[in-house]
C-alpha positions as CSV (number, residue, x, y, z in Angstrom):
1,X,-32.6,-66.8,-3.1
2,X,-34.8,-67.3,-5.8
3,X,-33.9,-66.3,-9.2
4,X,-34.8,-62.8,-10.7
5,X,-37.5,-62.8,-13.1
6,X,-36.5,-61.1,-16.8
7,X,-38.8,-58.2,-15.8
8,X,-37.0,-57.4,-12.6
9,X,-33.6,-57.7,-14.2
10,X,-35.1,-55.6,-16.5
11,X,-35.7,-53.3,-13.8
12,X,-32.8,-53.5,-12.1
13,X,-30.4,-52.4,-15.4
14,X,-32.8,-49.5,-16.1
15,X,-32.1,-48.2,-12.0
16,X,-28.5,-48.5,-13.2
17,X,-28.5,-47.0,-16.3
18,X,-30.5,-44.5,-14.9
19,X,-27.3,-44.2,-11.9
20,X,-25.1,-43.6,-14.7
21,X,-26.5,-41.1,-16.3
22,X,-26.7,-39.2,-13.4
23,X,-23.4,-39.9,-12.5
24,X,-21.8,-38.8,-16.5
25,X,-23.9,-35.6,-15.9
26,X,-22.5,-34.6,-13.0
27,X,-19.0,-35.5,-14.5
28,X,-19.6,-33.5,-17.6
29,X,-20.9,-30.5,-14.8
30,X,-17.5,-30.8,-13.2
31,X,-15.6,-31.0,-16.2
32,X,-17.5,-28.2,-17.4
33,X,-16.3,-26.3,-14.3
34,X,-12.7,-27.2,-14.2
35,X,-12.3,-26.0,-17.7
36,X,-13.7,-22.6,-16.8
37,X,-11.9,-22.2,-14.1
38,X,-8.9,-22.9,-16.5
39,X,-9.5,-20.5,-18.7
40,X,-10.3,-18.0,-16.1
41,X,-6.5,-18.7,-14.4
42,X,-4.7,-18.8,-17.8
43,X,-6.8,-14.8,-18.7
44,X,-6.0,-14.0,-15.1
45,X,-2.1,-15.5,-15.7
46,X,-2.3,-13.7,-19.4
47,X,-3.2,-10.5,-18.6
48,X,-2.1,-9.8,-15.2
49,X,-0.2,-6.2,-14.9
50,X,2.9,-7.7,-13.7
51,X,5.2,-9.9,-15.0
52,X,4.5,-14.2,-13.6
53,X,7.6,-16.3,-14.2
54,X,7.8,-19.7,-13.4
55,X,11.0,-20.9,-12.9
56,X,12.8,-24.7,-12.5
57,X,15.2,-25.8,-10.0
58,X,17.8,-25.0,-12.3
59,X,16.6,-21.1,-12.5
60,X,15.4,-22.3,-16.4
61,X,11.9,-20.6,-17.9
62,X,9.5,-22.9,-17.9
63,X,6.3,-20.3,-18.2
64,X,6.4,-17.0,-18.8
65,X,3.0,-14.7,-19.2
66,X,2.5,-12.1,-21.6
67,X,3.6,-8.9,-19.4
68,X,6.7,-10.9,-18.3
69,X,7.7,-11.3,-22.1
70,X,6.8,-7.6,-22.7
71,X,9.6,-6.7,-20.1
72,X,12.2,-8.7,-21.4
73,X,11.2,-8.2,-25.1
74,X,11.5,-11.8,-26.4
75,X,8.5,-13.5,-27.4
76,X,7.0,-15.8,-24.6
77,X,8.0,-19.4,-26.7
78,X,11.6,-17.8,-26.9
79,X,11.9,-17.5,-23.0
80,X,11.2,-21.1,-22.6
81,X,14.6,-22.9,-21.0
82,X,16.4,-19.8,-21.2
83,X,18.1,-19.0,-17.4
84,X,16.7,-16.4,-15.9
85,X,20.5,-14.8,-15.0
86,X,20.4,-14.1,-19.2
87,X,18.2,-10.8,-18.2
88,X,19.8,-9.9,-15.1
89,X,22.9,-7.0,-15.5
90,X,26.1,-8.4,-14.5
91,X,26.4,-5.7,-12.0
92,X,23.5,-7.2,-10.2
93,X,24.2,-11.3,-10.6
94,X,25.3,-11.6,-7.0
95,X,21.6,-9.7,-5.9
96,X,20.1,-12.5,-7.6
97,X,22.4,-15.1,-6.2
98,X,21.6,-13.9,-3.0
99,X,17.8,-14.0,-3.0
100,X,17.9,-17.5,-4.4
101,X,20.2,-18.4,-2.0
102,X,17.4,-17.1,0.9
103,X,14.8,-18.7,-1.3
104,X,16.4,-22.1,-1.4
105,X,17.2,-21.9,2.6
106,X,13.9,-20.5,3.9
107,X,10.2,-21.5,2.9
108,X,9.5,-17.5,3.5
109,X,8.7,-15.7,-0.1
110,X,11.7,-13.3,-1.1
111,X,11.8,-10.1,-2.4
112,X,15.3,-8.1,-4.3
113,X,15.6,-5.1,-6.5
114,X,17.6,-5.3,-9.5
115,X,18.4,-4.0,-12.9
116,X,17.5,-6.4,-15.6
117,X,17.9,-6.4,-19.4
118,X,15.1,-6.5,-22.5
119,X,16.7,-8.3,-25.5
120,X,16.7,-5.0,-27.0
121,X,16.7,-1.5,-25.7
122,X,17.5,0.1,-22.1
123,X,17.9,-1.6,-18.7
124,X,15.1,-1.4,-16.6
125,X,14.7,-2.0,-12.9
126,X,12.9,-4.8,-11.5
127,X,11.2,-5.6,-8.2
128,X,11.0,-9.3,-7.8
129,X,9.1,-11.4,-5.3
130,X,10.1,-15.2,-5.4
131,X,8.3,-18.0,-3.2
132,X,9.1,-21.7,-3.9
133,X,6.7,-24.2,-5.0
134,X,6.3,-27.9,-6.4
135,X,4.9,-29.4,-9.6
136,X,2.9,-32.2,-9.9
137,X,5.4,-34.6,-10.0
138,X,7.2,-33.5,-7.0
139,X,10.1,-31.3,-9.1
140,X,11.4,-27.8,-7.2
141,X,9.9,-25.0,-8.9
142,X,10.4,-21.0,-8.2
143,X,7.3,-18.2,-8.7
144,X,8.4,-14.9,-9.2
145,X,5.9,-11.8,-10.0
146,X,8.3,-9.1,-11.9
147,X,7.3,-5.5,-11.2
148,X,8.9,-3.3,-13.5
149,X,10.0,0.0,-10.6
150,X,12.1,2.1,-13.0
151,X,9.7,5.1,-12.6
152,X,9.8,4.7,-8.9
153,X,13.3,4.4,-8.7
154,X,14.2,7.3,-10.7
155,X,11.5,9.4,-8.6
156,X,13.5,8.1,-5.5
157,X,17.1,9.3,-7.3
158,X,15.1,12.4,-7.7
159,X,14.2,12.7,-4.7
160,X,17.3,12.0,-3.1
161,X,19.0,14.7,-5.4
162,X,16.9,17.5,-4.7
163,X,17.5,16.2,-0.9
164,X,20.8,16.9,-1.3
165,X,20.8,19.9,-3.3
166,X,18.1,21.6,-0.5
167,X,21.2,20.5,1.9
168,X,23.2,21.8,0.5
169,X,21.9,25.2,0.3
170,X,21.0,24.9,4.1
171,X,24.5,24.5,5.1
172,X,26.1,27.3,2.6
173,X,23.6,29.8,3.2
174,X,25.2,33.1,4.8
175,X,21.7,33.5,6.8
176,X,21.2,31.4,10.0
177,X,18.7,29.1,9.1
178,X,16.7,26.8,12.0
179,X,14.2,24.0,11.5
180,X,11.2,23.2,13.9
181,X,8.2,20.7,14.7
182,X,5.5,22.6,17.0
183,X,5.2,20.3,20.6
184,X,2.4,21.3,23.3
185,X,0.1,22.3,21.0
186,X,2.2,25.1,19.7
187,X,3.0,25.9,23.6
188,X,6.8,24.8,22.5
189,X,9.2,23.9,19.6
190,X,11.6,21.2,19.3
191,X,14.4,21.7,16.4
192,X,14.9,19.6,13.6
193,X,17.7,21.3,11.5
194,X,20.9,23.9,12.3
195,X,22.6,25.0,9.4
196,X,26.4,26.1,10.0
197,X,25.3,30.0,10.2
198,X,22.8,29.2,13.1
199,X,25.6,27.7,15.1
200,X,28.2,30.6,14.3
201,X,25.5,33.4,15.0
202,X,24.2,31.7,18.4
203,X,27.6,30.2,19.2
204,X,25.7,26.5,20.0
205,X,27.4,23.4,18.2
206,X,24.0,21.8,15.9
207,X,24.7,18.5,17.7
208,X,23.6,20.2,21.0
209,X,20.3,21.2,19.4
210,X,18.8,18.7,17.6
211,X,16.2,17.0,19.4
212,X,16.2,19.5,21.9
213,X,13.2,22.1,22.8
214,X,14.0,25.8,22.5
215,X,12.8,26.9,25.9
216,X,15.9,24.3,26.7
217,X,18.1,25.7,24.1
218,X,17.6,29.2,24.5
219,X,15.7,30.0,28.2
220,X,13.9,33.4,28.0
């Protein structure tokens, strides 16, 4: 072929100058991108209203965001390499040993309740949901989101108290006392609860009421 004159070698380096150009611009678009999409993952990772742990293999801190450090009241650079089992009671180790035990066997995300400890002050109970996950190089990593359930827990303790309490009144009461849901529209009833006065006034054991219509129970 015949050789290029000056002019269209000329020609030819502006077309490619004019290629890279276009190309660095649409690099420095996409870097541009990438780092807002950082700094919208670290904000969201930051100032998320749970607690995000990142754990290695060995169950060490590697991350920690700044509701999970709240939690455990250490500052997040003093969580760094500290095992996780530190925070957990000693009562609860073997919940803990458990669910990584399922986490390690099954690729499923795990969930456990447990009490864990703040550096300083009261226990607090801890909802955590665990799924495994790789670094860039390959290495075994653990997520866990850390949802602080005290409150809930002691409603449910609460709950489960007055349970107990309203029991027990039902079954010491000196007045027979019966318990029904409306079937058939209100047409009939099915009973829910006996207490012991019912069955001594009507002579009928509870376990051969429960579950049972009235009309059944009681004809007439």
């Amino acid at each position: 072929s015949d050789p290029q004159t000056p002019e269209e070698l000329l020609h030819e380096l502006q077309v490619h100058q004019a290629e890279l150009e276009m190309q660095n611009e649409e690099l420095r678009q996409a870097q541009a991108e990438l780092e807002s999409a950082q700094t919208r993952y670290i904000d969201l990772f930051e100032m998320a209203p749970v607690g995000y742990l990142i754990l290695n293999e060995k169950g060490h801190i590697l991350e920690a965001n700044h509701t999970a450090a709240g939690l455990l009241g250490e500052a997040k650079d003093a969580l760094a390499k500290q095992p996780l089992t530190r925070f957990i009671m000693p009562a609860d180790q073997d919940i803990f040993y458990i669910h990584r035990k399922q986490l390690m066997e099954s690729s499923a995300a795990q969930v456990c309740e447990l009490r864990m400890l703040r550096a300083a002050g009261e226990p607090f109970w801890a909802r955590l949901e665990s799924s495994a996950a790789q670094d860039t190089d390959g290495a075994q990593q653990w997520r866990i989101v850390m949802i602080d359930i005290t409150m809930r827990k002691a409603m449910s303790e609460k709950l489960l108290e007055d349970e107990n309490r309203y029991h027990e009144l039902f079954n010491h009461i000196s007045s027979g006392v019966a318990v029904y849901e409306a079937v058939e529209n209100g047409r009939d009833f099915i009973f829910k609860d006996f207490n012991s006065a019912a069955e001594k006034i009507e002579k009928t054991p509870r376990q051969k009421v429960i579950g049972r219509k009235v009309t059944e129970v009681f004809p007439g």
